[in-house]
N, C-alpha and C positions, 0 to 999 in steps of 0.2 A: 386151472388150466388157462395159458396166458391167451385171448383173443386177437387171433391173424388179422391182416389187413383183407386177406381171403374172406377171413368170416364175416367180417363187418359187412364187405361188398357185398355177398351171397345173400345175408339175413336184411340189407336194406330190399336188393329185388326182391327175393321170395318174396317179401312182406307186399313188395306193392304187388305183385303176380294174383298174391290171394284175394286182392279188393280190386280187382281188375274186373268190370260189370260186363266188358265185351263178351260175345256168345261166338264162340269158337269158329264153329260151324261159316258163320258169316264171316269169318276171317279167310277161312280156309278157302271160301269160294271166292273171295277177291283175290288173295292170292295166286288162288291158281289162274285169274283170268288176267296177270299182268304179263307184259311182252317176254319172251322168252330172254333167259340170261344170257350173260357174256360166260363162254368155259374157262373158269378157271382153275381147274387144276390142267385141264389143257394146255394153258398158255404158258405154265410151268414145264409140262413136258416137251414143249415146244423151242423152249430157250437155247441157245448155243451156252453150252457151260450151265453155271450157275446162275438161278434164277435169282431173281429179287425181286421180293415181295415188300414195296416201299410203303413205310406206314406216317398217316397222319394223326399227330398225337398229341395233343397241347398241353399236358401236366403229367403228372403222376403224381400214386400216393405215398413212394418212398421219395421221389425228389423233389415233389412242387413244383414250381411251373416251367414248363423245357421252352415253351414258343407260344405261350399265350396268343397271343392276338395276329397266326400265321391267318393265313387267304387260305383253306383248301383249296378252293380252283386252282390257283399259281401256284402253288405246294405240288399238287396233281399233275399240271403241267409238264414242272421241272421235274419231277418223277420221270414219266413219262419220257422226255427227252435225254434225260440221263440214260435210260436202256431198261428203266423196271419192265417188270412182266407183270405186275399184278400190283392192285393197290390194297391198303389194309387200312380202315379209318375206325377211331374209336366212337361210340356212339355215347357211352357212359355219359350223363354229367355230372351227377353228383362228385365223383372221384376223379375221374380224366379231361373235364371240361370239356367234352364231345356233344357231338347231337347228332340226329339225322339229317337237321340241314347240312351238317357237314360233307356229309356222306354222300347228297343227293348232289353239292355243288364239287363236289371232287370229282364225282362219276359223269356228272353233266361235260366237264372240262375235256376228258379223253376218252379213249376208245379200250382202256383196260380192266379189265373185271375186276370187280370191288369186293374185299372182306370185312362185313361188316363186325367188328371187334368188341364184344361187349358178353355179359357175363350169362347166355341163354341158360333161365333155368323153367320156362313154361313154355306150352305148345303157341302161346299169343307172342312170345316173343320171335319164334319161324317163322310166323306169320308175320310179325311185324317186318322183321326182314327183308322179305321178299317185297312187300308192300313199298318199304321204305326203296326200291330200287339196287338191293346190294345181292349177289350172286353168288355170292358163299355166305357159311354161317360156321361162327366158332364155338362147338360144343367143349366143355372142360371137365376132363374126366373127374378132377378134383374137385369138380363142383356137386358131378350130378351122383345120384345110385346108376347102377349095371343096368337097370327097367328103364331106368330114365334115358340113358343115351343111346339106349337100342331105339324107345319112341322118337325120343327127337329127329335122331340120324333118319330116323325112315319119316316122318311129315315131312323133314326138309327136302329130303331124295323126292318124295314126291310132285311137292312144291318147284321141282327142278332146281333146285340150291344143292351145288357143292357143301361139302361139308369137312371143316376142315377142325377134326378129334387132336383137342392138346395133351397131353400125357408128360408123366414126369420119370417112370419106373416100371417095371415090368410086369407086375400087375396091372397098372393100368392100359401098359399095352394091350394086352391081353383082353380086356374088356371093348378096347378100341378095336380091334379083329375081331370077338364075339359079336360087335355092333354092324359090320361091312365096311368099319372103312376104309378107304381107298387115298385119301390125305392125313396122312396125319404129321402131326407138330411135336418136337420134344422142346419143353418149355426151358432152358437154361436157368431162369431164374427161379428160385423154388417163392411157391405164391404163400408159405406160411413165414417165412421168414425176408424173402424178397433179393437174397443172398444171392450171386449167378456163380453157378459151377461149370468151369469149362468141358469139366472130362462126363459130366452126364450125357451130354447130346453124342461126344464120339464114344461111349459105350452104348449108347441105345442104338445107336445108325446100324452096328450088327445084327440086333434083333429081331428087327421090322423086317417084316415077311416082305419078299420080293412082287412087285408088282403093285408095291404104296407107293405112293407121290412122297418123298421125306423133306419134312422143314422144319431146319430149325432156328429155333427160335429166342429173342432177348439176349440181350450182353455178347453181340456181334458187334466188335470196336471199329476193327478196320477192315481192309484188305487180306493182310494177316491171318486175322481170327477167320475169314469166312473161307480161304484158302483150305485151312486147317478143316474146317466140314465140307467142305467138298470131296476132301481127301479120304473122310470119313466114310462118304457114300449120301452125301445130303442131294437133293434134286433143287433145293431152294434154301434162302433163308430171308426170316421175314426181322425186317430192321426200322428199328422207331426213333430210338433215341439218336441217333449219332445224326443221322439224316434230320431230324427237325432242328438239330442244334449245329447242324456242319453250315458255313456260310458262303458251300458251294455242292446244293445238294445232288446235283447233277455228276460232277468229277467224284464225289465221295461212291457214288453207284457205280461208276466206271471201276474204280480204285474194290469194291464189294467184288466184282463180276469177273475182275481179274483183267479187263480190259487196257488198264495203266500200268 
């Protein structure tokens, strides 16, 4: 059986999750004693049109590096000023060249709620989350069991963290509404092969019970393509690549929103 870029990622955290000596419990109480988040799936609901959920992202592991050595702050910024509604920052390093300082100097920059992006597969990593200053948390239905994303979804609900359930298929929808959730994401790019399918996201957009936040997500080019999911019935779509590598990332968000 050929080994995804999925599984790599997955079995690196797991592995560190398991030698992880912090004691939960004392997590979970800092956690809960940090300032109350920014809403964000609120601010999604809140958008005129289509939302955009602008993401900070410095590599990846099928392209290499998109914008190495960007400023989150001024990334954030320009987000920001372009008309996003929400920002998304990778936390990964190993894989995506991310950190939490990234995350902490994006969210420092603006007044927009932060998703922090990275591959939550223990209860220390909600924790970390919330600790690290980020307002949402991205559980991945491809990552976890059905026990596992029901616990996660509910420490985080707890923790006050949005939570925003990525799915690729109907099954895993399905798993994402047995969890409660209330955002959820159809992932365009499939994470075993890394391939983006455009007609997955406007076939799921039907599915999704009424009264989720819908976004979607990955291999959103232009204007065009996010047009096209809107149409669909999306509430948002969260956008990485085009945005870190456009050399006007401000008009490219105008051009997403429909605004140009």
């Amino acid at each position: 059986m050929t080994t995804t870029y999925l599984d790599r990622i997955l079995a690196a955290h797991r592995a560190s999750a398991a030698v992880d000596p912090r004691p939960l419990a004392a997590l979970v109480t800092a956690a809960t004693a940090q300032p109350p988040a920014r809403p964000f799936a609120a601010a999604i609901a809140a958008s005129r049109g289509l939302a955009v959920i602008a993401e900070i992202k410095r590599r990846s592991p099928s392209k290499g590096d998109l914008n190495i050595g960007l400023d989150p702050a001024e990334m954030a910024r320009t987000y920001e000023r372009g008309g996003a509604s929400c920002l998304s920052v990778l936390t990964d390093e190993a894989h995506f060249g991310g950190s939490a300082a990234d995350l902490q100097a994006a969210r420092a920059a603006v007044s927009l709620p932060v998703l922090r992006k990275d591959f939550t597969v223990d209860p220390r990593d909600v924790c970390d989350a919330r600790l690290m200053g980020a307002d949402c948390v991205l559980l991945i239905a491809a990552a976890l069991t059905p026990t596992e994303l029901v616990d996660l979804h509910a420490l985080a609900t707890e923790l006050g963290l949005d939570v925003l359930v990525e799915i690729h298929d109907e099954p895993e929808l399905e798993v994402a509404v047995a969890a409660g959730a209330t955002l959820v994401g159809v992932n365009q790019r499939d994470l075993m092969t890394f391939q983006v399918d455009h007609a997955r996201a406007e076939r799921m957009a039907n599915l999704i019970p009424a009264g989720i936040v819908r976004v979607a997500e990955s291999g959103v080019r232009d204007g065009a393509d996010a047009a096209r999911l809107r149409v669909a019935g999306y509430d948002a779509v969260l956008v990485g690549e085009t945005l870190v590598t456009s050399p006007d990332p401000a008009t490219t968000i105008g051009h997403l929103k429909g605004d140009h």
